[in-house]
C-alpha positions as CSV (number, residue, x, y, z in Angstrom):
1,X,125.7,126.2,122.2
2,X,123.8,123.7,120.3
3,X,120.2,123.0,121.9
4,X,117.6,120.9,120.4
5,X,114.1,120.4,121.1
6,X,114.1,117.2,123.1
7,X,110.5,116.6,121.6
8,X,111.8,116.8,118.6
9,X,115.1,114.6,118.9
10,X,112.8,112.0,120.6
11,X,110.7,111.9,117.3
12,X,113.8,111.5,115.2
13,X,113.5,114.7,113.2
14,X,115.9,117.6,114.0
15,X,114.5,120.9,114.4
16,X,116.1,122.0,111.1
17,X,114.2,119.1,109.6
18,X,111.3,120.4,110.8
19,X,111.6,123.9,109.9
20,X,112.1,122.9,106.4
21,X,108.8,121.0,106.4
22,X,107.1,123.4,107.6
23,X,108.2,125.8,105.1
24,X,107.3,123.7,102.5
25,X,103.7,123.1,103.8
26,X,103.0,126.9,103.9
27,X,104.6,126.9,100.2
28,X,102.0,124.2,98.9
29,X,99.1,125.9,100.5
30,X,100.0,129.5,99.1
31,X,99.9,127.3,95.6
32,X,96.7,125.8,96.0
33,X,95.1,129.0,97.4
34,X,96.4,130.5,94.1
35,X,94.7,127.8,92.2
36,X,91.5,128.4,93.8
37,X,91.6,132.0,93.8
38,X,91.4,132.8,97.3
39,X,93.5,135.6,99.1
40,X,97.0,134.9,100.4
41,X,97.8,135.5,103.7
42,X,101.6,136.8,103.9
């Protein structure tokens, strides 16, 4: 079985699609809390 977020589908981004961005996001703001110096949360 193959389910998808119907929210998701409706948007046009799959829920893979938004996994990946997600990940990504959290990536970038361990980097720039790095930068800054502040504590990382993981």
């Amino acid at each position: 079985m193959n389910e998808e977020n119907e929210l998701d589908s409706t948007c046009g981004i799959s829920d893979e699609e938004l996994t990946r961005r997600f990940i990504e996001a959290v990536r970038i703001e361990n980097e720039n809390s790095k930068i800054k110096g502040d504590p990382i949360q993981k």
